[in-house]
C-alpha positions as CSV (number, residue, x, y, z in Angstrom):
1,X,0.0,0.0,0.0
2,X,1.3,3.3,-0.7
3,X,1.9,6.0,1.7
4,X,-0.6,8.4,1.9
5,X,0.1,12.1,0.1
6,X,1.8,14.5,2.3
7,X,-0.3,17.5,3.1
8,X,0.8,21.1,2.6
9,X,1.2,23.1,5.4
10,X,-1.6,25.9,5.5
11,X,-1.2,29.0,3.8
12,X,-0.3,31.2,6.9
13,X,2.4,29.1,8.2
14,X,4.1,29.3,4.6
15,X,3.9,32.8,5.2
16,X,5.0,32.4,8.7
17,X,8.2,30.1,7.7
18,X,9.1,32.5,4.8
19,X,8.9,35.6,6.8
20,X,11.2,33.8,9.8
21,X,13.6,32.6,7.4
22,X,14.3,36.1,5.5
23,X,14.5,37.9,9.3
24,X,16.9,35.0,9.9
25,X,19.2,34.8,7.3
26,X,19.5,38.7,7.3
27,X,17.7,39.2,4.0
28,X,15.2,41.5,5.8
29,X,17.0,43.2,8.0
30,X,15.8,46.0,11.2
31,X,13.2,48.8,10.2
32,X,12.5,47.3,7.0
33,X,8.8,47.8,6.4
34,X,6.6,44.7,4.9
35,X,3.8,45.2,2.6
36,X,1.0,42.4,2.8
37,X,0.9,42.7,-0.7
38,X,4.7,42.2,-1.6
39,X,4.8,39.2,0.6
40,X,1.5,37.6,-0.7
41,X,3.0,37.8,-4.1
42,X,6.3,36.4,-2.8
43,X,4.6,33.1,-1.6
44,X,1.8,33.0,-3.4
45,X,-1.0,33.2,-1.1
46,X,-3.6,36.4,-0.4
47,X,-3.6,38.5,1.8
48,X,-5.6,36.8,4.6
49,X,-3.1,34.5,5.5
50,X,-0.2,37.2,5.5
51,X,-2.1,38.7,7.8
52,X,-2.7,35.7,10.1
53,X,1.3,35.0,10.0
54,X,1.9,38.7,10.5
55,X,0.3,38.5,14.0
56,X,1.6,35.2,14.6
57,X,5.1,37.1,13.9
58,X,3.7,40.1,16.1
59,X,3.0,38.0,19.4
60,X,7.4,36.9,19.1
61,X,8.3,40.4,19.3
62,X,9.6,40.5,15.5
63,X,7.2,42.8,14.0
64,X,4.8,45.8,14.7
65,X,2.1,45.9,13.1
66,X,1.0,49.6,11.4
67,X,-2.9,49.3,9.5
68,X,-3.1,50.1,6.0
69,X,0.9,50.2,6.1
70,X,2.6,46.8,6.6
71,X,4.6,44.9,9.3
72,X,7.9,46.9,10.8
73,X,10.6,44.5,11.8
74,X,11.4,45.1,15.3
75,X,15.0,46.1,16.1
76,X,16.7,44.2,18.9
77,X,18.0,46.8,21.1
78,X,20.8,47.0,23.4
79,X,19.5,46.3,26.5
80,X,16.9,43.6,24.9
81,X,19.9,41.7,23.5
82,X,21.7,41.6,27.8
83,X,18.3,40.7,29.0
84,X,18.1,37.8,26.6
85,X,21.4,37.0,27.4
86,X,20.9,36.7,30.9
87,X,17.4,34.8,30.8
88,X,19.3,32.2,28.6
89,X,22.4,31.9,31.0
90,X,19.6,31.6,33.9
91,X,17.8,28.4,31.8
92,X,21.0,26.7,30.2
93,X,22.9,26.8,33.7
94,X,20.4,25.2,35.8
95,X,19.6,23.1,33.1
96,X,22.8,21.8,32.3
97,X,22.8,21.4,36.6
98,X,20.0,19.2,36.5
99,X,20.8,17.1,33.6
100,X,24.6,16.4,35.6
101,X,22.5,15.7,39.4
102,X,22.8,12.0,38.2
103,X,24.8,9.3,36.0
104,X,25.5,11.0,32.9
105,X,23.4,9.4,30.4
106,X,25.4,7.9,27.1
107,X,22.1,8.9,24.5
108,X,22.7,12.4,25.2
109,X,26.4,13.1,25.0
110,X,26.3,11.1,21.7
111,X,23.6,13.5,20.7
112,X,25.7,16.9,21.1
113,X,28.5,15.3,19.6
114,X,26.6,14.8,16.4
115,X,25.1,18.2,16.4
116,X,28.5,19.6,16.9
117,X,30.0,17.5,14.1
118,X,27.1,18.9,12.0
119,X,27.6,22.5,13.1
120,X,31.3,21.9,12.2
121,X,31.2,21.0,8.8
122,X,28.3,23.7,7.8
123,X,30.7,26.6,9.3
124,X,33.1,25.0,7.2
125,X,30.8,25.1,4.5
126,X,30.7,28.5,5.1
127,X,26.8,28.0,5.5
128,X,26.0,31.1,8.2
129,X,22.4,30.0,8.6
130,X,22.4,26.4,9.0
131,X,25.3,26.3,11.5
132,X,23.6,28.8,13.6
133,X,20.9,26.7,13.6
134,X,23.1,23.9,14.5
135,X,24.4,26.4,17.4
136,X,20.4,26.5,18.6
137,X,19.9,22.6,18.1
138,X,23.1,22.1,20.6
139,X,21.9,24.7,23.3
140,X,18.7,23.3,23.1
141,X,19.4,19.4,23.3
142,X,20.6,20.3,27.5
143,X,17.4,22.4,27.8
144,X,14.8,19.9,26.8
145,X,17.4,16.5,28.5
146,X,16.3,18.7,31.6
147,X,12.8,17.5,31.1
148,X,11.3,20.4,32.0
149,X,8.7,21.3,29.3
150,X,7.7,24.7,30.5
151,X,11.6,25.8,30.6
152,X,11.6,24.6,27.2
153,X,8.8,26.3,25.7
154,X,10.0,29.7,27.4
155,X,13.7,28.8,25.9
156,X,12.6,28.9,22.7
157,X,10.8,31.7,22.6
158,X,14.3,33.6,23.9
159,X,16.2,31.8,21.0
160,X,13.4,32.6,17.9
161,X,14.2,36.7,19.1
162,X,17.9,35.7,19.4
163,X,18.6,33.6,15.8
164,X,18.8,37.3,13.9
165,X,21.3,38.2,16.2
166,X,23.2,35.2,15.7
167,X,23.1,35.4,11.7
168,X,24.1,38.9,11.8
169,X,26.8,38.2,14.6
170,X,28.7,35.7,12.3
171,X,28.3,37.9,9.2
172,X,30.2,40.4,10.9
173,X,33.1,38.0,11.5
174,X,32.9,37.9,15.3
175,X,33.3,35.5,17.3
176,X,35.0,33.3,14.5
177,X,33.3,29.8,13.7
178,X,36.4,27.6,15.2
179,X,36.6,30.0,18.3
180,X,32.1,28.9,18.9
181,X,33.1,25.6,17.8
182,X,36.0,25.1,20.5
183,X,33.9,26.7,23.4
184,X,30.9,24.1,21.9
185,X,33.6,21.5,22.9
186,X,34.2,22.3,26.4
187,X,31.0,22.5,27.4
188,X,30.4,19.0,25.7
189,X,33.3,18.3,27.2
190,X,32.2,19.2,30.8
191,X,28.8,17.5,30.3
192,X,30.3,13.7,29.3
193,X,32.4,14.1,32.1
194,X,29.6,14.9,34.4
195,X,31.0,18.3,36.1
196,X,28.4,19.7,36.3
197,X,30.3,23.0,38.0
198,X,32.7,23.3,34.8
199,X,29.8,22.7,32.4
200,X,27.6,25.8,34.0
201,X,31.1,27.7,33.9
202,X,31.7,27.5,30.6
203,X,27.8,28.5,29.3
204,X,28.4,31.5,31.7
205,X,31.8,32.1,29.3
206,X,30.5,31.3,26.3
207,X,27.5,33.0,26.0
208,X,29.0,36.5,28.1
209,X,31.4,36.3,24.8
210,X,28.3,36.3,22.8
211,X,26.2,39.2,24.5
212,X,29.8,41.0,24.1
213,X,29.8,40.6,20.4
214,X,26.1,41.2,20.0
215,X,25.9,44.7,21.7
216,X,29.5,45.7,19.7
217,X,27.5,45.0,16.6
């Protein structure tokens, strides 16, 4: 018997995925002003459904909405980018703490090796976009071994305002992809051996290197 047809996703959340994706990969970039029009054209769809993903889009903090106008994407300020910073140092710490209260567990370490072998070769692939979101799948596989789903849900909310930053960070040049990649290490490092202590450490590190970059930018 064959498999049954895949169905298409529905119209909004095409618009949805291609709006993300542009803020992401930097091809709409802070204070650009989208017309419901342009971007129905874009995908295809009318203008219902931009509509539908433009409040979707509205409720992350990534655009403001102006009737009869378009969508304004939302800068990321200064003292947005620290705060999101230090909610995600708050979440990774005591999650990576939890995750190392007991016997380190095999299935997991394996896990952010592979992700951090992925993320390798896309940065050397020179692909910006995938490997940061390689970088998201990695901070995310300690968040959601924590098992707590509410943490989870709240951390990826922080990490869909945070993946422009990211994009537009490594497009600058800074931090360079082997200097992410060897703090990546550590911490993986630091969570196979179960330290628990050095792990939480070397988050704080790594992501006060990141905050630094962001707010230079």
């Amino acid at each position: 018997m064959s498999p049954a047809p895949r169905t298409a996703p529905p119209a909004s959340r095409r618009v949805y995925d291609h709006v993300k994706g542009r803020l992401v990969d930097g091809s709409i970039e802070d204070g650009d002003l989208l017309s419901e029009g342009a971007v129905a054209d874009a995908v295809g769809v009318s203008r219902t459904p931009v509509r539908e993903a433009f409040l979707q889009l509205e409720a992350e903090g990534l655009l403001a909405l102006y009737p009869k106008r378009g969508a304004l994407v939302v800068p990321v300020s200064t003292r947005e980018a620290c705060e999101l910073f230090a909610a995600r140092l708050l979440v990774e710490a005591d999650a990576l703490r939890t995750v190392l209260s007991g016997p380190v567990d095999p299935a997991l370490v394996a896990e952010l090796r592979a992700i951090l072998a992925d993320q390798r070769r896309l940065a050397g692939a020179g692909d910006l976009v995938a490997s940061a979101e390689a970088d998201r799948r990695l901070h995310r596989a300690w968040v959601a071994a924590s098992g707590n789903r509410v943490l989870l849900r709240f951390y990826d909310g922080l990490r869909d305002r945070q993946d422009r930053m990211t994009v537009a960070m490594m497009r600058r040049g800074g931090p360079r992809p082997d200097e992410l990649l060897a703090e990546h290490e550590g911490i993986v490092d630091a969570v196979a051996a179960g330290d628990a202590e050095r792990a939480a450490a070397l988050i704080a590190a790594h992501l006060d290197a990141a905050r630094a970059a962001s707010i230079e930018g």
